[in-house]
Every structure is written in C-alpha cells, then in structure tokens.
PDBQT receptor file of N, H, CA, C and O in Angstrom, charges set to zero:
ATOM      1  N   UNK A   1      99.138  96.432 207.093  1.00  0.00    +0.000 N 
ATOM      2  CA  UNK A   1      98.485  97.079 205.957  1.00  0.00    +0.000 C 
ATOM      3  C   UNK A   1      99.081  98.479 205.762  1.00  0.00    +0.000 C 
ATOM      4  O   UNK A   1      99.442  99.219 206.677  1.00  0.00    +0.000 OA
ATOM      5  N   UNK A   2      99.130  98.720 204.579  1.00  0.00    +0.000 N 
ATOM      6  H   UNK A   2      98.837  98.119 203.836  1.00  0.00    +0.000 HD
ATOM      7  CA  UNK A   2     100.085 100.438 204.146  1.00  0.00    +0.000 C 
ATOM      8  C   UNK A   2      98.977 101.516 204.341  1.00  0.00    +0.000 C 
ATOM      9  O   UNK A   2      97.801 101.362 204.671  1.00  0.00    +0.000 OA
ATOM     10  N   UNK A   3      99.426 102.248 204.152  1.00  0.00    +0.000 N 
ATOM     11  H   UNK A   3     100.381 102.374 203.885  1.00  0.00    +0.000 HD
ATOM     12  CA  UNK A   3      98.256 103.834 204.451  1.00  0.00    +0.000 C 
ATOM     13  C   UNK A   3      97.154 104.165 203.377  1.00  0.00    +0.000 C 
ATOM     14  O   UNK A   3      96.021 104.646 203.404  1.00  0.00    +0.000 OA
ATOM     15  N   UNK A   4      97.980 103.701 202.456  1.00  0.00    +0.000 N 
ATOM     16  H   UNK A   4      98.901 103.310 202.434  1.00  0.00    +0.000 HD
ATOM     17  CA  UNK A   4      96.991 103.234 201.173  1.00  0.00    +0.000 C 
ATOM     18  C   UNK A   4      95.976 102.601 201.174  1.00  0.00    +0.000 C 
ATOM     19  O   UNK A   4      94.827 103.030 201.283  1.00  0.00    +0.000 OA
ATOM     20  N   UNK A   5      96.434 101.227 201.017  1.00  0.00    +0.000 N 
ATOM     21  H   UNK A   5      97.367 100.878 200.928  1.00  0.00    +0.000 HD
ATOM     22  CA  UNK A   5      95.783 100.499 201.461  1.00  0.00    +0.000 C 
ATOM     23  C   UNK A   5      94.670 100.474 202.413  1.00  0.00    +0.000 C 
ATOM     24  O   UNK A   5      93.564 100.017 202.124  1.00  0.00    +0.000 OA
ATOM     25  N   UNK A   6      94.992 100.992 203.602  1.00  0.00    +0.000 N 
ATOM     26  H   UNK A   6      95.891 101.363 203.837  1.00  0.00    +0.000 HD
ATOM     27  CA  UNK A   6      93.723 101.440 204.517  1.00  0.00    +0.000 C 
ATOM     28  C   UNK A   6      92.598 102.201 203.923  1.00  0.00    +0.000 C 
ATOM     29  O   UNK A   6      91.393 101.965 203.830  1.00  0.00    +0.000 OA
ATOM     30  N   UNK A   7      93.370 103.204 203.542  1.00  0.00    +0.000 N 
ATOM     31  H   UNK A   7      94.348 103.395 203.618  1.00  0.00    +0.000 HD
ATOM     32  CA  UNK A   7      92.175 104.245 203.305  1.00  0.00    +0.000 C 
ATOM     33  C   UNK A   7      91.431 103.678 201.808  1.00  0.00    +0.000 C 
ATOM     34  O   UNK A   7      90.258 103.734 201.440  1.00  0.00    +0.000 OA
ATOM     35  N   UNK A   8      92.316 103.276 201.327  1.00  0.00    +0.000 N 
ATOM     36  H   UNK A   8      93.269 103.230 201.625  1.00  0.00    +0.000 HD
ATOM     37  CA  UNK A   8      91.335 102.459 199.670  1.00  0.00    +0.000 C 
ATOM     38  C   UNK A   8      90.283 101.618 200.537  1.00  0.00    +0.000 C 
ATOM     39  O   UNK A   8      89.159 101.995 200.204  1.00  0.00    +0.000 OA
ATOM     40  N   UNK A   9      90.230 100.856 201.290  1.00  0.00    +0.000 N 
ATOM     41  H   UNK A   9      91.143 100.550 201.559  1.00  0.00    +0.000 HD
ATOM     42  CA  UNK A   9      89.744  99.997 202.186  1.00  0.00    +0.000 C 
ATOM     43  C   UNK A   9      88.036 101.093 202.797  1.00  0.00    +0.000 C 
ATOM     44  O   UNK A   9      86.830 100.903 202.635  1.00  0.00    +0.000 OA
ATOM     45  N   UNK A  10      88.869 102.205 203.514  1.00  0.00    +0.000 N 
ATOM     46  H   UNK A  10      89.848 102.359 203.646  1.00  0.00    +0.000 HD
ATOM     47  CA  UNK A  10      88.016 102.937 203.957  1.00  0.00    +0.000 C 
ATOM     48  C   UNK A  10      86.397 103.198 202.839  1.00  0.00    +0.000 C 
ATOM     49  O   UNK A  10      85.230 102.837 202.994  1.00  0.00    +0.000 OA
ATOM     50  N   UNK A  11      87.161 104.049 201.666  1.00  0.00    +0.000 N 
ATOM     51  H   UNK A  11      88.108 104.343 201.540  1.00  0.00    +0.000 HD
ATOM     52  CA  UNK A  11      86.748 104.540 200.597  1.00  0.00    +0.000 C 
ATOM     53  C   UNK A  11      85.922 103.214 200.311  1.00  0.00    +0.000 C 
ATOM     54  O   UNK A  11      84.696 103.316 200.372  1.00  0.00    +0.000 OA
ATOM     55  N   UNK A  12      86.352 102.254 200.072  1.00  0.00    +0.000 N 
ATOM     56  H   UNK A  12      87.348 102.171 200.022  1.00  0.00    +0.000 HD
ATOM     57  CA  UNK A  12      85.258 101.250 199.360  1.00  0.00    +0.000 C 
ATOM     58  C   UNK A  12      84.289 100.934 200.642  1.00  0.00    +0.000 C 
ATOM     59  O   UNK A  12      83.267 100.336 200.305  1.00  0.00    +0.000 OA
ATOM     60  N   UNK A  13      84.387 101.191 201.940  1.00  0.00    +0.000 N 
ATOM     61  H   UNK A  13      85.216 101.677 202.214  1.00  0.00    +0.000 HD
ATOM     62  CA  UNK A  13      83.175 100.808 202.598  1.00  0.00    +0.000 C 
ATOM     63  C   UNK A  13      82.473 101.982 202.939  1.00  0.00    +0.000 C 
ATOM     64  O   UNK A  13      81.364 102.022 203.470  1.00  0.00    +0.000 OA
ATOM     65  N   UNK A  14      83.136 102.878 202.627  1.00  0.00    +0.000 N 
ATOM     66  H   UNK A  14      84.037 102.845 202.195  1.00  0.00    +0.000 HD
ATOM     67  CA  UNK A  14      82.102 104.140 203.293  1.00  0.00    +0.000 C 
ATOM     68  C   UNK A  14      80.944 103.984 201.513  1.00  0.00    +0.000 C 
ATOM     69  O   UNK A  14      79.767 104.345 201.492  1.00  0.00    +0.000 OA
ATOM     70  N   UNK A  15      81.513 103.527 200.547  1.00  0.00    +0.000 N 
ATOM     71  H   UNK A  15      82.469 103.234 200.564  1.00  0.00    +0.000 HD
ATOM     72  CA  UNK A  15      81.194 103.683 198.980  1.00  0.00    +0.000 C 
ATOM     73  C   UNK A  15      80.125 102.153 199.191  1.00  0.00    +0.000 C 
ATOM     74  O   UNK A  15      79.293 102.103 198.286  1.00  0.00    +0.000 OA
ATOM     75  N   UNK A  16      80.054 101.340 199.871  1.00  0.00    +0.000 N 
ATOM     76  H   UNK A  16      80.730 101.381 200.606  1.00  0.00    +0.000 HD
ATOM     77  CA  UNK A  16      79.078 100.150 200.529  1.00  0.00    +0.000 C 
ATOM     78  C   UNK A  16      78.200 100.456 201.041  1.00  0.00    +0.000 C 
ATOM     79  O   UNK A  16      77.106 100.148 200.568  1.00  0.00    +0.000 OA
ATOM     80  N   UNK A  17      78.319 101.424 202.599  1.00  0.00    +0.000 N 
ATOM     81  H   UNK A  17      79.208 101.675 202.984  1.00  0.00    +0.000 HD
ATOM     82  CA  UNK A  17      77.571 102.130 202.987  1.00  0.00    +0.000 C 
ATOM     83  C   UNK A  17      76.419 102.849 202.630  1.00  0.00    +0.000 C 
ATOM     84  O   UNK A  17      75.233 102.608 202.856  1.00  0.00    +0.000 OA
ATOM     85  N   UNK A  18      77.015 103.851 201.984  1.00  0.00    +0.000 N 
ATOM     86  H   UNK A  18      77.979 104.046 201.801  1.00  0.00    +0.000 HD
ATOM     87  CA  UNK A  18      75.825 104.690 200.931  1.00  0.00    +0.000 C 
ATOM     88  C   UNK A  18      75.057 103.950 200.284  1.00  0.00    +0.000 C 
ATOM     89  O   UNK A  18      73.873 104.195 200.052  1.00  0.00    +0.000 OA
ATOM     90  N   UNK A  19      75.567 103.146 199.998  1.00  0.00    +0.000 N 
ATOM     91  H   UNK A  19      76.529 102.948 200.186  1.00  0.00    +0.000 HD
ATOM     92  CA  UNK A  19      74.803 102.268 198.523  1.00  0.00    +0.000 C 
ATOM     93  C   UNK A  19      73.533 101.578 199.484  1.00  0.00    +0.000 C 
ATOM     94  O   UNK A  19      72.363 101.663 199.110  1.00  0.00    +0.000 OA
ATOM     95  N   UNK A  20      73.914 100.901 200.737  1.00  0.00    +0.000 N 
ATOM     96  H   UNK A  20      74.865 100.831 201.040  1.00  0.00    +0.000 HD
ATOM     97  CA  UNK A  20      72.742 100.115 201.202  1.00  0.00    +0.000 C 
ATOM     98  C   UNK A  20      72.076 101.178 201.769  1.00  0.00    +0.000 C 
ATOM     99  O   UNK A  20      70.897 100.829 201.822  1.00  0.00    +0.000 OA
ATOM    100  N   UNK A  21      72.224 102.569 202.335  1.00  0.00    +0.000 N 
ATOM    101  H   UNK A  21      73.182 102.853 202.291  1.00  0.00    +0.000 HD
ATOM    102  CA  UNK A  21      71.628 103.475 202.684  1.00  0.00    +0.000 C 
ATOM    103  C   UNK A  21      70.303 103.761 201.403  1.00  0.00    +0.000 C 
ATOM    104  O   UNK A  21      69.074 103.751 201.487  1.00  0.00    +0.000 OA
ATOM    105  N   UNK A  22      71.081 103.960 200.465  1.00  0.00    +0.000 N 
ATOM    106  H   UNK A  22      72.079 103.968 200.397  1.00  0.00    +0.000 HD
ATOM    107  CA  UNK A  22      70.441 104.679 199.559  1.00  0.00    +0.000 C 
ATOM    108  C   UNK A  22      69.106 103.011 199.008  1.00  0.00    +0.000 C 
ATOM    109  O   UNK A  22      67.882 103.072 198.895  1.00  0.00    +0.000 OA
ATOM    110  N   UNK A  23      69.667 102.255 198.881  1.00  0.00    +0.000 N 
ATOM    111  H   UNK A  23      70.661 102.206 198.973  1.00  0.00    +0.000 HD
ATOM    112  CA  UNK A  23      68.773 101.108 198.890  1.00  0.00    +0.000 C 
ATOM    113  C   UNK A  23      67.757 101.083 199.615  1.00  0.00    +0.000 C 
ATOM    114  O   UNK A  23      66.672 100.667 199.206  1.00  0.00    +0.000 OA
ATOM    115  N   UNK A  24      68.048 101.716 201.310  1.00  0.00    +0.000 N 
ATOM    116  H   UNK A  24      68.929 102.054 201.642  1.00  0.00    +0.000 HD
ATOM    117  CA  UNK A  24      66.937 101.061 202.293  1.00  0.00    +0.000 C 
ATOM    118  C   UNK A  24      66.188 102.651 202.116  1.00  0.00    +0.000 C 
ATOM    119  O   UNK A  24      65.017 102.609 202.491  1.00  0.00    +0.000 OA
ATOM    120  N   UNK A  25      66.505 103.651 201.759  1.00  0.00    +0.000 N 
ATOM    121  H   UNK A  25      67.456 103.685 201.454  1.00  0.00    +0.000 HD
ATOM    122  CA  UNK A  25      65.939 104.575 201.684  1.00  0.00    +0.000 C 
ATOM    123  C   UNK A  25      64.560 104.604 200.061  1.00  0.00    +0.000 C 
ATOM    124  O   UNK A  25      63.564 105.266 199.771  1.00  0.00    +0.000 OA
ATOM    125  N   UNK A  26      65.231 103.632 199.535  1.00  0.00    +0.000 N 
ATOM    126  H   UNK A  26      66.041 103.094 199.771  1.00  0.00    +0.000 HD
ATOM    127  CA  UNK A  26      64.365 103.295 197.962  1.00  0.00    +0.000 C 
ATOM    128  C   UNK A  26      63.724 102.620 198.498  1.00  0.00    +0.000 C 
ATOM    129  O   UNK A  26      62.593 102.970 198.160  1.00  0.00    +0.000 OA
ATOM    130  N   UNK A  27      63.647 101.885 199.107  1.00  0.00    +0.000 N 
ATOM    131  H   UNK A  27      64.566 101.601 199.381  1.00  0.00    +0.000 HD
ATOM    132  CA  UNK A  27      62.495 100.812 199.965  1.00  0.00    +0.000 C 
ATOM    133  C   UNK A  27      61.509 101.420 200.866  1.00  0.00    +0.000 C 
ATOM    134  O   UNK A  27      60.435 100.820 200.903  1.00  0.00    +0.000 OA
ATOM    135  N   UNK A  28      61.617 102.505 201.628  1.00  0.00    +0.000 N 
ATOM    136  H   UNK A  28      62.489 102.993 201.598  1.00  0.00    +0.000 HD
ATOM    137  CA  UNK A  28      61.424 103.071 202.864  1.00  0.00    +0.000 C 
ATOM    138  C   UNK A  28      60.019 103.703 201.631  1.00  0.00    +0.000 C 
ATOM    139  O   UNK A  28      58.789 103.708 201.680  1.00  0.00    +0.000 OA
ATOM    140  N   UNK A  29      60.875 104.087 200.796  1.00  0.00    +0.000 N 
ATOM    141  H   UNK A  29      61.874 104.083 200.756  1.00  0.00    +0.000 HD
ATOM    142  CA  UNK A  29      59.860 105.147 199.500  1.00  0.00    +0.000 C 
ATOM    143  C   UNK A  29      59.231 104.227 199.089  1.00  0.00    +0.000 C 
ATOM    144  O   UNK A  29      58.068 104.517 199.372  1.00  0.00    +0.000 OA
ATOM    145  N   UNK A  30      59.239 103.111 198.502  1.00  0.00    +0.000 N 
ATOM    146  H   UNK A  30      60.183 102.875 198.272  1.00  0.00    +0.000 HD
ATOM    147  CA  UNK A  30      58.085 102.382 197.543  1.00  0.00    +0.000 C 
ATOM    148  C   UNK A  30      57.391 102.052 198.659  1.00  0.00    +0.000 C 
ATOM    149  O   UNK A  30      56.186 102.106 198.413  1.00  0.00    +0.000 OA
ATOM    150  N   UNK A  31      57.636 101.709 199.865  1.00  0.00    +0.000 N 
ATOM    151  H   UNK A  31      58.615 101.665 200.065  1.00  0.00    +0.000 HD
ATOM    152  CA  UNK A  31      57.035 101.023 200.855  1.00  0.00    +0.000 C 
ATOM    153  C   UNK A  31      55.912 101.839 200.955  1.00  0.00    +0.000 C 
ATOM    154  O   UNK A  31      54.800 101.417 200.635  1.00  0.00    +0.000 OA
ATOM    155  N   UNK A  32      56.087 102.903 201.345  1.00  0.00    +0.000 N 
ATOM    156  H   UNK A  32      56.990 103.245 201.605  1.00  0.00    +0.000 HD
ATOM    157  CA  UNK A  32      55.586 104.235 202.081  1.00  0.00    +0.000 C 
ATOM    158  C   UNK A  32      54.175 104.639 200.765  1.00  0.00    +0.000 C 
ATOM    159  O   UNK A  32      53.148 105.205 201.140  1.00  0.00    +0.000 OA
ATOM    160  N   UNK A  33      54.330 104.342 199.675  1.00  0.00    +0.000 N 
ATOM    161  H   UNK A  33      55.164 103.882 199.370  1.00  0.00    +0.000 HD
ATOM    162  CA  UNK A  33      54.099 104.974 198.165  1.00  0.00    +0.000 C 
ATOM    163  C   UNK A  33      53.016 103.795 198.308  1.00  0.00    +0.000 C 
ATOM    164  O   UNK A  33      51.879 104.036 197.902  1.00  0.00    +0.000 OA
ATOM    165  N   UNK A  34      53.229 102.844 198.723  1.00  0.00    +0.000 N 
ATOM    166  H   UNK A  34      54.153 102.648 199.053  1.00  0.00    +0.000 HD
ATOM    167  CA  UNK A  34      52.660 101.710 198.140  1.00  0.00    +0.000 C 
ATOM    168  C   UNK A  34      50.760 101.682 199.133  1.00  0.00    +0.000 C 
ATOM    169  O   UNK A  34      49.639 101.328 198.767  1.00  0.00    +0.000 OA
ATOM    170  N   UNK A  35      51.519 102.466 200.913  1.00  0.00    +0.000 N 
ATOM    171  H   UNK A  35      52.430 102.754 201.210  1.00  0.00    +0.000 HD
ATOM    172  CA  UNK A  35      50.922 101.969 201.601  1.00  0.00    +0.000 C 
ATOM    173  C   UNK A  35      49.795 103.198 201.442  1.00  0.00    +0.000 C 
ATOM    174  O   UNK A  35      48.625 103.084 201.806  1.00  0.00    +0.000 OA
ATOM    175  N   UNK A  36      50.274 104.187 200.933  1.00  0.00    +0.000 N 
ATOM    176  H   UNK A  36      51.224 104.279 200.637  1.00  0.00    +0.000 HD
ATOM    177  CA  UNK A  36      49.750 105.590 200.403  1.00  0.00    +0.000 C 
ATOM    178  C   UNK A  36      48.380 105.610 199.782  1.00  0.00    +0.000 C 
ATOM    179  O   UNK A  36      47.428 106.388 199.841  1.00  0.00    +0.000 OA
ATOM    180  N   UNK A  37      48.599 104.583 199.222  1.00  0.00    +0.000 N 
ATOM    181  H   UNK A  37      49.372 103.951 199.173  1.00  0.00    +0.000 HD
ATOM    182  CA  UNK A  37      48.013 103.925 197.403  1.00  0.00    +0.000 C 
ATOM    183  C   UNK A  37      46.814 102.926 198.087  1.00  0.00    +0.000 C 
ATOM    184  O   UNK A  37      45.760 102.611 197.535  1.00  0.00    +0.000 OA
ATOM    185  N   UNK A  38      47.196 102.583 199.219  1.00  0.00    +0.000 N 
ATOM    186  H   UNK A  38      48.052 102.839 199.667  1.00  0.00    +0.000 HD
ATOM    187  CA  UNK A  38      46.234 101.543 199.550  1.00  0.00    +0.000 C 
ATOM    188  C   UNK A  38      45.312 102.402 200.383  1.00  0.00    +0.000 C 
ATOM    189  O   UNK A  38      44.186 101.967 200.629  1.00  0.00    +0.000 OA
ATOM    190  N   UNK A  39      45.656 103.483 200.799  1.00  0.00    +0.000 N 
ATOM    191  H   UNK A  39      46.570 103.836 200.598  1.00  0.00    +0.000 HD
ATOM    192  CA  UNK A  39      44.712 104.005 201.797  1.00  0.00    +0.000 C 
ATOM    193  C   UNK A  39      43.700 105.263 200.741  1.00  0.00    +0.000 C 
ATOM    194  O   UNK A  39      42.774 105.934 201.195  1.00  0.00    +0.000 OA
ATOM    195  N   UNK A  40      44.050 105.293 199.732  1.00  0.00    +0.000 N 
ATOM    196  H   UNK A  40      44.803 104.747 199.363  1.00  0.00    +0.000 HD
ATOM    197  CA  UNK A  40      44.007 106.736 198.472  1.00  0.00    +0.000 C 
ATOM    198  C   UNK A  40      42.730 105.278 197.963  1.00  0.00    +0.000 C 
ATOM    199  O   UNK A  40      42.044 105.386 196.947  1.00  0.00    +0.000 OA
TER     200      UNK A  40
C-alpha cells in the first residue's frame, strides 16, 4: 500500500470513529433524557 493510500485509509477511519462516538454519545443523551423524564 503507498503512503497515500495509508493515510487516506487512516483519515476515513479515524472519520468512522467519530461518527460512532458521536452516535453512542446521542444515545447516552436521549437515554439519560428519557430516564430523567421518567423519574420528573
């Protein structure tokens, strides 16, 4: 694989990463919001 190549490679999983981060962190929140709501 070229140097390019790698790091394009890199870039799209660190750019995967975030994304399910930021997903489980939107979940973590409605979850949290939801359980909030039940005790309110």
């Amino acid at each position: 694989m070229s140097v390019i190549g790698t790091s394009l490679y890199a870039v799209q999983y660190n750019q995967k990463s975030s994304k399910m981060q930021e997903e489980a962190l939107q979940f973590k929140y409605d979850t949290t919001c939801q359980i909030l709501s039940g005790i309110i």
